[in-house]
C-alpha positions as CSV (number, residue, x, y, z in Angstrom):
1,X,29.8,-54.0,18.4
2,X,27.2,-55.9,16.4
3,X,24.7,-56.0,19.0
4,X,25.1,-52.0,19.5
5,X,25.0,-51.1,16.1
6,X,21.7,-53.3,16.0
7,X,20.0,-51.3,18.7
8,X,20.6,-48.4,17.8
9,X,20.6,-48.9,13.8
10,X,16.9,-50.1,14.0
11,X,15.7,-50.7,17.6
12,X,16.9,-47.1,18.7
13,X,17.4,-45.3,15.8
14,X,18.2,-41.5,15.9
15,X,15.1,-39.1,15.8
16,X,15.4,-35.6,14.5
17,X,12.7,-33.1,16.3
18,X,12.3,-29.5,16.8
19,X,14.4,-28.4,13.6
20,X,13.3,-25.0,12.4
21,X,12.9,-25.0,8.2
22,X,15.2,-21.7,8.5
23,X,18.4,-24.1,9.6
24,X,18.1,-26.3,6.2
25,X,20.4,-26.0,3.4
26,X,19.5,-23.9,0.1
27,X,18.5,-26.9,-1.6
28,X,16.3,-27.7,1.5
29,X,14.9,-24.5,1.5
30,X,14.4,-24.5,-2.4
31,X,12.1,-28.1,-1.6
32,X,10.1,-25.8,0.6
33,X,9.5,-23.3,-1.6
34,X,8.4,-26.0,-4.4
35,X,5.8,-27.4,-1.6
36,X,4.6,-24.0,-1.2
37,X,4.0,-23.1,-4.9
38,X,2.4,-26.6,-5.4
39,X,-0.2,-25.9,-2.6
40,X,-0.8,-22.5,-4.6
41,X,-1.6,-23.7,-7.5
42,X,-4.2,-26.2,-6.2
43,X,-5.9,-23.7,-3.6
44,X,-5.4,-20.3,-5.1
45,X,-4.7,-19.2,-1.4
46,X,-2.1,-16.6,-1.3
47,X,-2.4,-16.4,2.6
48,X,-2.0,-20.0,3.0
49,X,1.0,-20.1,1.0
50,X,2.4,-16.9,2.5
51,X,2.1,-19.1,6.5
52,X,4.2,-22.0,4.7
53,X,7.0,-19.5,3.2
54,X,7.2,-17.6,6.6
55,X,8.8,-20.8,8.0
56,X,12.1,-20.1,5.8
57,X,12.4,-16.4,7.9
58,X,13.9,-15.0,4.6
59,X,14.0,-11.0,5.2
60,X,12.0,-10.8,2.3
61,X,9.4,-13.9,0.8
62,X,8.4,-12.5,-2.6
63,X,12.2,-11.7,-3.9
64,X,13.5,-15.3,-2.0
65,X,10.8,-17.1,-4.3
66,X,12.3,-15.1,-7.3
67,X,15.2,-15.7,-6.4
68,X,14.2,-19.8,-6.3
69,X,12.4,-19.1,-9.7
70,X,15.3,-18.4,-11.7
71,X,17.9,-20.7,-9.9
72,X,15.2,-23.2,-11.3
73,X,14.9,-22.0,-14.5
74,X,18.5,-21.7,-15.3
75,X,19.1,-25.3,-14.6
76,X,16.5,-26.3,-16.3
77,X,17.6,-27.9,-19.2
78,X,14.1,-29.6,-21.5
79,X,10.8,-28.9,-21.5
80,X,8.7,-26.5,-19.3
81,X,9.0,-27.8,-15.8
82,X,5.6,-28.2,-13.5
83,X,7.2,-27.5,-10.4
84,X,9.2,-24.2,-12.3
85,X,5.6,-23.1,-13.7
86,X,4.4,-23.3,-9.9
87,X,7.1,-21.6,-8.7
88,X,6.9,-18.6,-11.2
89,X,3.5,-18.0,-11.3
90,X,3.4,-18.0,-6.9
91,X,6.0,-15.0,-7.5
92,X,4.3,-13.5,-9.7
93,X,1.0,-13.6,-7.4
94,X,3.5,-12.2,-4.7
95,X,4.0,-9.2,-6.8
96,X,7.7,-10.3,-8.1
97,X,8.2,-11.0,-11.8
98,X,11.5,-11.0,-14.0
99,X,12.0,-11.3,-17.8
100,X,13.3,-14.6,-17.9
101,X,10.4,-15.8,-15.6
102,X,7.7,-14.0,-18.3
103,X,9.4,-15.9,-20.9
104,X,9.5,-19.3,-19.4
105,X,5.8,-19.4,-18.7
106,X,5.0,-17.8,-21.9
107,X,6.5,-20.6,-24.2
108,X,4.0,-22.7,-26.1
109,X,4.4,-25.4,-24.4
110,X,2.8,-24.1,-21.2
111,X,-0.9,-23.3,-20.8
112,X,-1.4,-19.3,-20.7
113,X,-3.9,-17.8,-18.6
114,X,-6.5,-15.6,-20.0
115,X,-7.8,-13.3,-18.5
116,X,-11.4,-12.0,-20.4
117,X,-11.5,-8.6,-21.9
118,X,-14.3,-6.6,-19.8
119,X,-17.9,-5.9,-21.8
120,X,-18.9,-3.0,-19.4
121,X,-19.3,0.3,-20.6
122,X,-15.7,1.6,-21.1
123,X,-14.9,4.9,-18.7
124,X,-14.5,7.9,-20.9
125,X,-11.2,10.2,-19.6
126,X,-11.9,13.8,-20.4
127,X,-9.3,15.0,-22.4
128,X,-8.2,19.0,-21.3
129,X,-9.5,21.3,-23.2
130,X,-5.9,22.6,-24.9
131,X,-5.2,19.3,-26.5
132,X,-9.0,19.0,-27.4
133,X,-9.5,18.3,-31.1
134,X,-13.2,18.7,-32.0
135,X,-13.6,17.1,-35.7
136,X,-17.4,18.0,-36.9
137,X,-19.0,15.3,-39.6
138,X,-21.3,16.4,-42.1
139,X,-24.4,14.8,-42.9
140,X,-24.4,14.1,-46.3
141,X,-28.1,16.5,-47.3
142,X,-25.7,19.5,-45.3
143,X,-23.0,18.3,-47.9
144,X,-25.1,18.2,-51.3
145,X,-26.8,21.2,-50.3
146,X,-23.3,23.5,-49.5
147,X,-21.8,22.5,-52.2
148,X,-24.7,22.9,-54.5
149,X,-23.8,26.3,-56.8
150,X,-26.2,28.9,-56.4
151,X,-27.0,31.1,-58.8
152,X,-27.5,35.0,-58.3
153,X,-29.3,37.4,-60.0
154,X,-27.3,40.5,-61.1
155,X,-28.8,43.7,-60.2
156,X,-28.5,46.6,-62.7
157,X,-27.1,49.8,-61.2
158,X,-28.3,51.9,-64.2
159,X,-30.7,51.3,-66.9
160,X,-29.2,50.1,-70.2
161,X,-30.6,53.0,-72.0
162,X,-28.9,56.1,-70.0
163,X,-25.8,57.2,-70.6
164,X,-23.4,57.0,-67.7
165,X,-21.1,60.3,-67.8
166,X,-17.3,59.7,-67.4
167,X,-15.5,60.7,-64.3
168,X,-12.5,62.5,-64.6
169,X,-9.5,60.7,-62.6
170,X,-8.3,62.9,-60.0
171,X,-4.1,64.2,-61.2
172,X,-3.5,63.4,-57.6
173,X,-4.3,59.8,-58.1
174,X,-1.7,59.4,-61.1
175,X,1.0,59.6,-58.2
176,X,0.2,56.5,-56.8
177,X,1.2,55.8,-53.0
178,X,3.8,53.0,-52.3
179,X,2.8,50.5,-50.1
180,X,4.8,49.3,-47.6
181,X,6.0,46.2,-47.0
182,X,5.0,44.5,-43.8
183,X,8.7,43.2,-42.4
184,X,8.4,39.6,-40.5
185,X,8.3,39.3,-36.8
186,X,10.1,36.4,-35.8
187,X,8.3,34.4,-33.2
188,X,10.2,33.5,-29.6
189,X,12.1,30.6,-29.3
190,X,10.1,28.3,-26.7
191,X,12.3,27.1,-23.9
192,X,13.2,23.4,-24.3
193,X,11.3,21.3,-21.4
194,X,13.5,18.7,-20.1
195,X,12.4,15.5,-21.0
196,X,12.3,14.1,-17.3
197,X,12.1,15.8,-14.2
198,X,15.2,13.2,-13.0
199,X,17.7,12.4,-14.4
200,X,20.9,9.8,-13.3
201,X,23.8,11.7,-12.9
202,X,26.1,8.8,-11.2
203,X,25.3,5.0,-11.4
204,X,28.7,2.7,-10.6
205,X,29.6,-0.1,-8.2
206,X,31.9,0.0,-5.8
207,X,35.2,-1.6,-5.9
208,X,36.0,-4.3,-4.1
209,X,38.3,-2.0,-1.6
210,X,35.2,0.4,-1.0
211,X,32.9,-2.3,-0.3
212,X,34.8,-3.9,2.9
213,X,36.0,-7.4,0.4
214,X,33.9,-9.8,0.6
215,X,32.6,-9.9,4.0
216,X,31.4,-6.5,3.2
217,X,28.1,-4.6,2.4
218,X,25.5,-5.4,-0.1
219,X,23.2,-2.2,-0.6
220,X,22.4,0.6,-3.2
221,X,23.7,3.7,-1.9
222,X,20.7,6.7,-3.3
223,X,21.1,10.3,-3.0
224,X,18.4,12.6,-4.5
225,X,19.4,15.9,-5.0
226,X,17.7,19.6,-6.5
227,X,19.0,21.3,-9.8
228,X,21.5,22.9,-7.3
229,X,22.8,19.5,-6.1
230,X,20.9,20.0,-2.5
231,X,19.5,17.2,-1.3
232,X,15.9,16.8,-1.2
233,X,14.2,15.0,1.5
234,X,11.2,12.6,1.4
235,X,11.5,11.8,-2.3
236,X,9.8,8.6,-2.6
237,X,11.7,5.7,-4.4
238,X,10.3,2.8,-7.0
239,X,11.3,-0.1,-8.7
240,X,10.4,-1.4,-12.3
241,X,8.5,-4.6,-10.3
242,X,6.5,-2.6,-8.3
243,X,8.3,-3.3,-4.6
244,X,7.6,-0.6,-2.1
245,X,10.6,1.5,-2.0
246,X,12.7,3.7,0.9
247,X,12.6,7.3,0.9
248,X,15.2,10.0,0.9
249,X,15.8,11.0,4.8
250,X,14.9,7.6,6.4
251,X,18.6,7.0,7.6
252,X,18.3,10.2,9.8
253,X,18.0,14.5,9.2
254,X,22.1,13.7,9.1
255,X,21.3,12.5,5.3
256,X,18.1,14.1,4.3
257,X,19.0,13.2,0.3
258,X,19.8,9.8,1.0
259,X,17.9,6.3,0.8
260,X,19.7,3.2,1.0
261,X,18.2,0.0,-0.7
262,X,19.4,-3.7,1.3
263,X,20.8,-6.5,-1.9
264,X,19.7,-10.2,-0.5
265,X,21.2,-12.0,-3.6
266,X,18.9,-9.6,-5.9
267,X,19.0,-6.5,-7.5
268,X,16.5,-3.4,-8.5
269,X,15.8,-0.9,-11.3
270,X,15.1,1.7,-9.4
271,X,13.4,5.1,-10.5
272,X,12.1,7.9,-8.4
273,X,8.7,7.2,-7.7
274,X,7.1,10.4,-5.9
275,X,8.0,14.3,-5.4
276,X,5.9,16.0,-2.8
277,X,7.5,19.0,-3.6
278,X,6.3,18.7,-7.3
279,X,2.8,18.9,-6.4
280,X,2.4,16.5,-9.6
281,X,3.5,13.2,-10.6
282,X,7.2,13.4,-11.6
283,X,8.6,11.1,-14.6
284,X,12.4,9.5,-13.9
285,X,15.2,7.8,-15.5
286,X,15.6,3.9,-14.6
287,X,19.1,2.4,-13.3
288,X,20.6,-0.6,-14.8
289,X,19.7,-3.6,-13.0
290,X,22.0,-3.2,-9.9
291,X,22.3,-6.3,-8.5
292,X,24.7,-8.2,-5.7
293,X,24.7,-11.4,-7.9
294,X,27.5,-12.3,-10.3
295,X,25.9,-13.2,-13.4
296,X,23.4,-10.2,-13.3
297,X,26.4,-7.7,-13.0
298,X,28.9,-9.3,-15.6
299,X,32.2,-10.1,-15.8
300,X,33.5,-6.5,-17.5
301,X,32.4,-4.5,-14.2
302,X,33.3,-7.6,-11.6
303,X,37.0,-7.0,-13.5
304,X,36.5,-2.8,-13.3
305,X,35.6,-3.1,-9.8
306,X,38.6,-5.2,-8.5
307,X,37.1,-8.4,-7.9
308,X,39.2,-10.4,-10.4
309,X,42.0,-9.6,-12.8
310,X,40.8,-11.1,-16.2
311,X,38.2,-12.5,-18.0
312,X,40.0,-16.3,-17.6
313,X,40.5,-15.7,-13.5
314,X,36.7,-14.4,-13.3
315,X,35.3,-17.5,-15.6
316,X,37.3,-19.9,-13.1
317,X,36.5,-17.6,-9.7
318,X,32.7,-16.1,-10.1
319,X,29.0,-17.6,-9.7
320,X,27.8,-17.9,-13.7
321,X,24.3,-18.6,-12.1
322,X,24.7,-22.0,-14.8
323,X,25.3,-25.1,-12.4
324,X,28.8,-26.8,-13.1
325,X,30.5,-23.1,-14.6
326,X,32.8,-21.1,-12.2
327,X,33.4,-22.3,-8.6
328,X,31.5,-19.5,-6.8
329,X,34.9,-18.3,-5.3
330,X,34.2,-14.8,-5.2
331,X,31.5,-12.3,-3.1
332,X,28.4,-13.9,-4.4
333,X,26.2,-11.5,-2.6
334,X,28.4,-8.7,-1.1
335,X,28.2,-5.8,-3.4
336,X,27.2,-2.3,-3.8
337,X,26.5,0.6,-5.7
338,X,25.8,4.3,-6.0
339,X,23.6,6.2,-7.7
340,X,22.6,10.0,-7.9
341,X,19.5,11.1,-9.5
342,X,19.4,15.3,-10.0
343,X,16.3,17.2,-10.4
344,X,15.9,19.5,-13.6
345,X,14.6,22.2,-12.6
């Protein structure tokens, strides 16, 4: 037994070859990710780090190194972390940024990156000519010389020495007139313009029954739909961090109204983006982070939704996103919501 466990302890020892970075574990992963972010920041190649991320085969890179940015900085406990800066500021060069993340590299302890204001002539937008207020200055001669007083010459209608003969006042002029007085038109009331042209008339998550448990589906479930409630097909779908979003009708003519966003341990805030229709740009409400991970959606609507009974059950059961706090016994990651956003006019 001694001899065998020499051989193949350190003559022969067990070789590991051909493993794909997509089999590791998250912390694996999360060392990749950290490799990647490093490189960026001492290249500047976005490409290059783009080749190394595509190894992990996450559906999506930018919101997996997000998602790795604030795992990191949630356990991060003392000062601002190199490998955390890294990581944050290759999301944000992927196009992904969150509060938190903004915060973190903004604290004084990190170096900020300024970006110089531009010297070149600035572009002047011509402002339509109904909101066009013209304000004309005065030089200061044109000034002295309007408000100098002028004085004019009084002209005599009759010499001094003739007698001007009195005219009799007509008896018909002793009745004086009455003059009418003008009664006030009232003006039109202008009809109130709505302030946006969508507004959210249903935001909620489904319960835990309606979502399949936990083995069930994690999306955002969007109808658009006309002042009528009709649907309206083609409406084009945003989010606050700029991510490319569906459009209403891409599940089939079946659901013209409908767009349906895929949750990979994220969330969105998700506004209508573009009406065709409109033949303008169209301004929208914004959703409430909807998210499919605990600590973003909160233990009052993880308890309204049927996931866990009380506050004490959810603090023992759900994923706090803080390492140590709750045992991650819930659907971390299956969860979904609905929202409706109605046209005003």
């Amino acid at each position: 037994m001694l001899v065998g466990l020499l051989i193949t302890w350190y003559l022969f020892p067990t070789r590991f070859i051909n493993a794909q970075i997509s089999d590791f574990s998250e912390d694996e992963a999360q060392e990749i990710v950290i490799m990647a972010a490093a490189d960026f920041a001492e290249h500047g190649d976005e490409e290059r780090a783009r080749a190394l991320l595509a190894e992990l085969e996450v559906p999506n890179q930018a919101q997996y190194v997000s998602l790795v940015a604030e795992r990191m900085i949630r356990t991060n406990r003392g000062s601002v972390d190199q490998d955390i800066d890294n990581v944050v500021r290759l999301a944000d060069a992927l196009g992904v940024s969150t509060v938190s993340m903004i915060v973190y590299v903004s604290s004084p302890t990190s170096t900020p990156t300024i970006t110089p204001i531009p010297t070149d002539t600035p572009t002047i937008t011509p402002t339509p000519i109904n909101t066009l207020v013209v304000q004309a200055v005065a030089e200061p001669e044109q000034i002295a010389e309007e408000a100098a007083i002028k004085e004019v010459p009084l002209i005599e209608l009759f010499p001094t020495d003739a007698s001007v003969p009195d005219t009799p006042v007509p008896e018909a002029a002793a009745a004086a007139t009455p003059v009418p007085v003008p009664t006030d038109t009232p003006e039109p009331t202008a009809t109130p313009v709505p302030e946006f042209d969508y507004i959210i008339t249903k935001q909620r998550m489904l319960t835990k029954e309606e979502n399949g448990g936990c083995v069930g589906m994690h999306n955002i479930f969007v109808d658009v739909v006309d002042a009528n409630g009709g649907p309206i097909k083609d409406v084009e779908l945003g989010d606050v961090w700029g991510n490319p979003g569906p459009s209403t009708g891409h599940k089939g003519d079946d659901e013209p109204g409908r767009a349906v966003y895929d949750l990979y341990k994220n969330g969105f805030k998700i506004f209508v983006k573009n009406d065709p229709t409109a033949g303008r740009p169209v301004t929208s409400q914004v959703t409430e982070l909807l998210s499919s991970n605990d600590w973003e959606i909160g233990i009052p609507q993880l308890i309204e939704s049927g996931y866990c009974p009380d506050e004490a059950t959810c603090r023992v059961l759900w994923n706090s996103g803080v390492f140590g706090e709750g045992n991650n016994s819930l659907c971390w990651g299956h969860y979904s919501w609905e929202v409706t956003f109605q046209r005003t006019w």
